[in-house]
N, C-alpha and C positions, 0 to 999 in steps of 0.2 A: 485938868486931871488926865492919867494915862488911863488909855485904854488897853485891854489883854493885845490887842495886837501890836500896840507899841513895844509890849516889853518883851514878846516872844514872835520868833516868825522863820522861817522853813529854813534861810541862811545862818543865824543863830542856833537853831535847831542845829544843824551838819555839823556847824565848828566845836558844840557843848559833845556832843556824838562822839566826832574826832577826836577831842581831846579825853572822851574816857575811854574809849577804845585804845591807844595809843600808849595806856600805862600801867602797871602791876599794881602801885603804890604809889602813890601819895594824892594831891589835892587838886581840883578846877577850879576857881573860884569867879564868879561873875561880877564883875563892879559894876553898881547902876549910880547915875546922875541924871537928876530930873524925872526919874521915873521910866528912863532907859537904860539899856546895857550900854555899856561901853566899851567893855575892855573885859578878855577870857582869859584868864590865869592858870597855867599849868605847871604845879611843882612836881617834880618825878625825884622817888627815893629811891637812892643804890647805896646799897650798903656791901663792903667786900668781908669776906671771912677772911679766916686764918691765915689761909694763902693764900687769898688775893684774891679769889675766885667771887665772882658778884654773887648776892645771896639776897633775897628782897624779901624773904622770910622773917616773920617777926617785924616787921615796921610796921 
């Protein structure tokens, strides 16, 4: 069985950090296997307006 420090720990901490510092909009996601993380997932939403101008409002 994991323990909390398996699943979380100071390096995981910075990149979970980074990655939501880093975005306006959209998603992190954490994949765990085994009761560890794995892998940090960053979808970032840009949406452009009318002309073309980025707008990330409303997503």
């Amino acid at each position: 069985m994991s323990t909390p420090a398996d699943l979380w720990n100071s390096e995981l901490e910075r990149l979970v950090r980074r990655a939501l510092g880093s975005i306006r909009f959209g998603t992190v996601t954490l994949v765990v296997q085994d009761g560890r993380v794995i892998q940090v997932d960053k979808n970032e939403k840009i949406r452009l307006n009318r002309n073309g101008h980025i707008d990330g409002s409303g997503i």
